[in-house]
N, C-alpha and C positions, 0 to 999 in steps of 0.2 A: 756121454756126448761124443768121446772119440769113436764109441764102436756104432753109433748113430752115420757117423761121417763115414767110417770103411764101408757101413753097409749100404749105402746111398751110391759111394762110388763104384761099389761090386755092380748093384744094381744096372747103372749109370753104362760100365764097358760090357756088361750082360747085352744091354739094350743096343748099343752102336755095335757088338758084334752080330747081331741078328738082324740088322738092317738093312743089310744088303738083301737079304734075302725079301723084302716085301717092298724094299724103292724102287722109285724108278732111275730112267739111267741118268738126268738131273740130279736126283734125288743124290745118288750115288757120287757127281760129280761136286753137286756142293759141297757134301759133309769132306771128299777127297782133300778140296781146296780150304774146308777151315782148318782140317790137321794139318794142312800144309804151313797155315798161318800161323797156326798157334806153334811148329815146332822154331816156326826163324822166329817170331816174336821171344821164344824163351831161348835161342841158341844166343840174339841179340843182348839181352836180358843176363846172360853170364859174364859177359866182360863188359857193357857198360852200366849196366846195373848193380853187379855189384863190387865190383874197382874204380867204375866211376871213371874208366878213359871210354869217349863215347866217338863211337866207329859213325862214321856218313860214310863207309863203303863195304861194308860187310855182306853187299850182293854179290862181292867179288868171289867169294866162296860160294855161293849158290853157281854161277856161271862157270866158276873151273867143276866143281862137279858135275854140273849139265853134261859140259863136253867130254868130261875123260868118261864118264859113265858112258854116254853116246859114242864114244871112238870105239870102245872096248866090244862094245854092241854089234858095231856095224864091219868092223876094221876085223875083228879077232873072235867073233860069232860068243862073246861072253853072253850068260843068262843077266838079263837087267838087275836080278837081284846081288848078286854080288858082284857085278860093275859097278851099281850104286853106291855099294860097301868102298871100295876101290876111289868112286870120286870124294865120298872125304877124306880118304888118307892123302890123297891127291891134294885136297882144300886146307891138310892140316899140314902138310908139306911146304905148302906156299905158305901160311901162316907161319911155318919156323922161319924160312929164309926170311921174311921182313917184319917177322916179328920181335928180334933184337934190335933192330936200327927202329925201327916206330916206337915202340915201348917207351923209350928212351925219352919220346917227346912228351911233351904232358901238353891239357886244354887244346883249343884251338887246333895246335901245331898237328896231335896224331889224327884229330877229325879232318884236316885238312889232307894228309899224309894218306889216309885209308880213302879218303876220295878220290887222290890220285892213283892209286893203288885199280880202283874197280876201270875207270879210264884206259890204266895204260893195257889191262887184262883184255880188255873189249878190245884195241888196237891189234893185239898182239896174234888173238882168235880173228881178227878178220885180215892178220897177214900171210899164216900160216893157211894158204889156201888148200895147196896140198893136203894138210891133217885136216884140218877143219870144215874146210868147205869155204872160209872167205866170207863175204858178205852171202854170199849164196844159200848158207846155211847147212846143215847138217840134217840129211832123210835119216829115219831110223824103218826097219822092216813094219809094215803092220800087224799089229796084236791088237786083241781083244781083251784087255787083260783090267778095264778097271778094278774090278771086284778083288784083284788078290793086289793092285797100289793101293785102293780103301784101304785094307789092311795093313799094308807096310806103309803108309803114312801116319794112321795111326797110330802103329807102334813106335811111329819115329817120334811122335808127337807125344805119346806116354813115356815113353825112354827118356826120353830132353825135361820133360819136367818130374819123374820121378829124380834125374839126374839135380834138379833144382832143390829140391827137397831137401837130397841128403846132403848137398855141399852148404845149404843156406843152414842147418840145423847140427853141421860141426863145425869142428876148427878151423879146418882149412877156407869154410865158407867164413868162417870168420874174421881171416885173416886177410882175406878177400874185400870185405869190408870196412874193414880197419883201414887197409890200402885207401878204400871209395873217402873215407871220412880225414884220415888226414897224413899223407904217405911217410912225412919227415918222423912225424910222431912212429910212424910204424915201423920205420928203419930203426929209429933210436930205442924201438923194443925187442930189436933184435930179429926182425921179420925179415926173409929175403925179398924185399920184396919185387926183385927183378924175375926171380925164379914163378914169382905164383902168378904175376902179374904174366907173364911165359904161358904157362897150366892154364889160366879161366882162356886166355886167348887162344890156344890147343884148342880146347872143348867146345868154344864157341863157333871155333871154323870147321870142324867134325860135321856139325847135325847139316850145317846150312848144304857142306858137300852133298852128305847122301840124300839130302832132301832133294837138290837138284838133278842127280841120276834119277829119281824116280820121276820127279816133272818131266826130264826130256825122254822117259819112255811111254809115258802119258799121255804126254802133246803128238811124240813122234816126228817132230819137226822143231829143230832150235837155230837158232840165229843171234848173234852178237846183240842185238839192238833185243831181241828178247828175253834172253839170259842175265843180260848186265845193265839193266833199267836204274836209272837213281829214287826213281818211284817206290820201286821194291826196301831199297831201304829207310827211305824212308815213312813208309806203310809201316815196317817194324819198330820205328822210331816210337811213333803215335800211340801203335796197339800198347808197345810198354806203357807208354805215359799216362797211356788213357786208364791203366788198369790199373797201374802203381811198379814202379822200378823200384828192383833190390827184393820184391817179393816171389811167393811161391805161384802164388795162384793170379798175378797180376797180370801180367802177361797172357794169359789163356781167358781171363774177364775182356783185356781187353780185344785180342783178338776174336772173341766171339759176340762182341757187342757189336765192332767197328764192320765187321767182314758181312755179318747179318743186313745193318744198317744201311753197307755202302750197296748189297748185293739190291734191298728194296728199293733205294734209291737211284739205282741206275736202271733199275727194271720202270721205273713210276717216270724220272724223268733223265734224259737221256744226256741232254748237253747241262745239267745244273751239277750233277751230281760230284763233281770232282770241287765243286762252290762248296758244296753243304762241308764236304770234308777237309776243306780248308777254313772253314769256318770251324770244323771241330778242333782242330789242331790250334788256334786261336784258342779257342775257350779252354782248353786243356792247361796250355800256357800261362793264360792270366789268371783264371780260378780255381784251378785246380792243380798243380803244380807237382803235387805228391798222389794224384792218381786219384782212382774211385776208394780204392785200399786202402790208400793213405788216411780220406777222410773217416772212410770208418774206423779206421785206427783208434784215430784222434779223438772221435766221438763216441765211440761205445766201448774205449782202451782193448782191442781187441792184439794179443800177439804179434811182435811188428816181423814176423818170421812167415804169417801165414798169408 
């Protein structure tokens, strides 16, 4: 069964690497935009999935990478790809400075804390006219370059959940966990748990950084109000939920169910569509609580790891 499942996935990155090559440039931009989704649903998915302190502003990393990726582009002629690199050390940067004082808060207080957090960032990028450009926005040169972000989205997006795998399938994912389920108990087992709770929040602000250097060489055009959306995170919220939080593969079910669904539904109807999705996020909540994963879990006792 296991070598049934490598062979499928072999198959599976076989298939999306030769893709490019027969789509179209749609073709090319959807599948760019689900790796996109699947990598912040699973960067989302590290720290409140499985510690259990659950961010409502963790777009605030997607947007400091937008921009430092973007400055570095335009400002200092860096190649997008390792300006991109660049905006999540930037994103994991910011994540140390306020990641001591947030941490600290539990429930509520750090969800509320990381909201204000994406807030003051958006403020802060449209006062800094000079570096940023202000409300006016940030131009990047034009490229032609989908076909090699297909790729580096991809890999961001295989990266971030091989990186789910190995942490949910050892100790430190465990410990991880432990934290999510009950943290007094975790401390009194001798777990640091200020140090790891520190670590998944590093790792979680990583992906979301260099995923945003690649959007704003993508789009070519970023702006405050499109970089720092409360939308975005909580689109990430969802896709975990939908899919099952604290899992491997939940997060990438959900984002490829949700992203699929919302792309038919706003193609079919135009002003419903943001209805249907708030009607999912409802159902998610009342019936489904522990995700698509979780139920099959539960139902066919399937590994509560996978």
């Amino acid at each position: 069964m296991r070598w049934a499942v490598l062979a499928a996935l072999a198959i599976g990155l076989l298939l999306l690497a030769l893709y490019p090559l027969v789509a179209t440039g749609y073709g090319i931009r959807f599948m760019l935009q689900l790796f996109m989704w699947v990598a912040l649903a699973q960067s989302w998915n590290l720290i409140s999935g499985l510690t259990g302190y659950v961010s409502f502003g963790h777009v605030a990393f997607f947007g400091t990478g937008a921009y430092a990726g973007a400055i570095l582009v335009t400002t200092h002629g860096w190649h997008w790809g390792p300006a991109s690199l660049a905006g999540g050390v930037a994103a994991v940067i910011l994540a140390l400075i306020i990641g001591y004082p947030c941490l600290r808060l539990k429930g509520p207080y750090f969800a509320i804390a990381m909201l204000g957090l994406n807030e003051v960032m958006r403020v802060l990028v449209s006062y800094f006219e000079g570096l940023t450009g202000g409300g006016s926005g940030l131009s990047l040169p034009t490229l032609h370059a989908s076909g090699q972000i297909y790729y580096a989205m991809g890999a961001a997006a295989l990266a971030v959940t091989g990186a789910a795998h190995l942490l949910i399938t050892s100790r430190v994912g465990l410990r991880f966990m432990t934290i999510r389920e009950d943290e007094i108990a975790a401390e009194a087992m001798g777990i640091n748990t200020e140090r790891y709770k520190l670590y998944a929040f590093l790792l979680s602000a990583f992906v979301p950084g260099v995923v945003g250097g690649f959007f704003a060489r993508d789009q070519g055009y970023i702006e405050p109000i499109s970089v720092f959306p409360l939308l975005t995170t909580i689109t990430m919220i969802v896709m975990v939920l939908f899919g099952g939080k604290g899992t491997i593969w939940g997060p990438v079910l959900g984002a490829v169910t949700l992203f699929v669904f919302q792309e038919l539904v706003w193609a079919r109807f135009l002003y419903l569509h943001q209805i249907f999705f708030g009607a999912i996020i409802v159902f998610v909540v009342l019936l489904m609580p522990r995700g698509i994963l979780g139920v099959l879990q539960e139902r066919y006792r399937l590994p509560r790891t996978i």
